[in-house]
Steps between C-alpha positions, in 0.01 A plus 500: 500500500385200349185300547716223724653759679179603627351159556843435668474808754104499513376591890399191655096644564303644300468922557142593711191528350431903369374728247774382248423196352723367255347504102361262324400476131092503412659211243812354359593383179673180389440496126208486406410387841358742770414473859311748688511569878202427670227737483237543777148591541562847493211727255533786270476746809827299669305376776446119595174376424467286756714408799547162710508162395246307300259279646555736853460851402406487151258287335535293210409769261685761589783287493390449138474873464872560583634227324308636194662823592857383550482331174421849360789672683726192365366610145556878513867413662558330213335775238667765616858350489456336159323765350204305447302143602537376093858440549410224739492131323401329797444465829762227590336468891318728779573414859216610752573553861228464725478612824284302665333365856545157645344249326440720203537261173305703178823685429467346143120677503683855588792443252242440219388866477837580390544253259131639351637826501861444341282293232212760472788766445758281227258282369425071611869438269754741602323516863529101507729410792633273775401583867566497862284611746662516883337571801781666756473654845449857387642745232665803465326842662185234580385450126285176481671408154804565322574406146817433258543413157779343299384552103669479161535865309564557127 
């Protein structure tokens, strides 16, 4: 069966909600161009480090503290599948989801700690790169920030 026989005869709705959730990639590469999924605030143990939205249920600096964090997770994503962080040239752009309260505006202030951290980590050259920080409604399994990367390997 091809791919447009299965668009063609494709249910109408989507199956429920369950256990099985369909894959996705950590990253894909186009070239020498590669695109991580977003990675949330989640620490070495697994767990969240902090839950709820910024400006509501987490302050300013621990919203700083997991975007530092998911910067890291972005960075080890990205280790482990190319073997190691020198084979990245650049970072091309990090986007930084925010989830914030009503009338929250310093998602710019949270998104900075993982700029500092992917330029700490590859250096003020290679770590130089184009940004967007977005404050949404709420992120997946209640992490305060979520980040994703599109950078240039060798």
């Amino acid at each position: 069966m091809t791919s447009d026989d299965r668009h063609a005869s494709a249910p109408a709705t989507p199956p429920p909600a369950g256990p099985q959730r369909p894959s996705i990639a950590a990253m894909r590469r186009y070239g020498d161009l590669v695109a991580t999924s977003g990675k949330t605030a989640n620490g070495p143990d697994g767990a969240l480090i902090a839950s709820g939205r910024v400006g509501d249920e987490v302050d300013l600096e621990t919203g700083r503290q997991c975007a530092w964090q998911c910067a890291a997770n972005v960075l080890e994503t990205l280790r482990t599948e190319l073997g190691s962080l020198e084979r990245v040239a650049e970072v091309v752009k990090l986007t930084v989801f925010v989830a914030s309260a009503p009338g929250f505006i310093e998602q710019h202030l949270v998104a900075d700690a993982a700029t500092a951290y992917v330029q700490h980590v590859l250096g003020p050259e290679v770590g130089l790169h184009a940004r967007s920080a977005l404050g949404v409604a709420e992120l997946p399994t209640g992490s305060p920030v979520e980040v994703e990367a599109l950078v240039r390997v060798r």
